[in-house]
N, C-alpha and C positions, 0 to 999 in steps of 0.2 A: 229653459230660458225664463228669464223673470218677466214679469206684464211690464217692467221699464226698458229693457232690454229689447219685448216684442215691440212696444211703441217707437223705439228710435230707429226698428229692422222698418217698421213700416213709415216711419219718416223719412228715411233716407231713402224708403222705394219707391217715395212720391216727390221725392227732388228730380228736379230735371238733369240737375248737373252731376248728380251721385250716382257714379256706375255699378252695375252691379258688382265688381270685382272690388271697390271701397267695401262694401255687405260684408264679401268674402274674405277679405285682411281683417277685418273688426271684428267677427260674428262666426267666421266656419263656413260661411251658410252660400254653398252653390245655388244660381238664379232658380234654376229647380225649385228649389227649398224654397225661394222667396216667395216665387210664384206660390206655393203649396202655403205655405203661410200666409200671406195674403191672401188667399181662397177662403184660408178657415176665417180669416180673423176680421173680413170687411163685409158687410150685405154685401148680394150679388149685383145691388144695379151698382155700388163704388166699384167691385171688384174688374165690371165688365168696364166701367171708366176709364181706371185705373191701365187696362191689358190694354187698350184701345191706344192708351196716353205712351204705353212704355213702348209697345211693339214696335220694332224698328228705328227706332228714336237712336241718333249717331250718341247723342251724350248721355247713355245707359250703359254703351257697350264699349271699352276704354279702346279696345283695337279697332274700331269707328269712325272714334272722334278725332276733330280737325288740332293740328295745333297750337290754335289759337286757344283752345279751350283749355287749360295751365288749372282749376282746382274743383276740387268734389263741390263747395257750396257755394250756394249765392252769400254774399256780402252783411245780405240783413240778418241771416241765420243766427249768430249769437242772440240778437239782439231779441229774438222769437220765440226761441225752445229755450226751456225752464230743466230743459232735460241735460244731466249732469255729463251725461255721456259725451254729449256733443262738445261740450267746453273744456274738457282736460285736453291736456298738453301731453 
């Protein structure tokens, strides 16, 4: 993976609203992997945050989440990431 590619693996694992199975459409990358990746690539007190923030969380896990809940990001996300990935169509 490229360091843009890891960046936007671990933006989208620090969105509330990006399942892990969005990772896995974009990326390949089973929650496994994410978590593994996130291990290497965060200090451990973010990483311990981070596990704290995902674990159990309904809008990580797409068979979870409530109806209501219709798309991967929050609203302001374009307007934020610089990151190319996030913007193509």
């Amino acid at each position: 993976m490229t360091d843009q590619e890891i960046d936007r693996v671990i933006e989208m694992a620090w969105e509330d609203r990006t399942p892990f199975d969005a990772i896995k459409n974009q990326f390949a990358m089973t929650e496994p992997a994410v978590i593994a990746l996130m291990r290497a690539q965060l200090k451990r007190s973010s990483f311990k945050l981070w596990r704290a923030r995902v674990s159990g969380r309904k809008t990580k896990h797409s068979a979870m989440r409530g109806e209501d809940v219709n798309r991967f990001k929050c609203n302001l996300q374009r307007a934020i990431s610089n990151n190319k990935i996030s913007k193509s169509r």
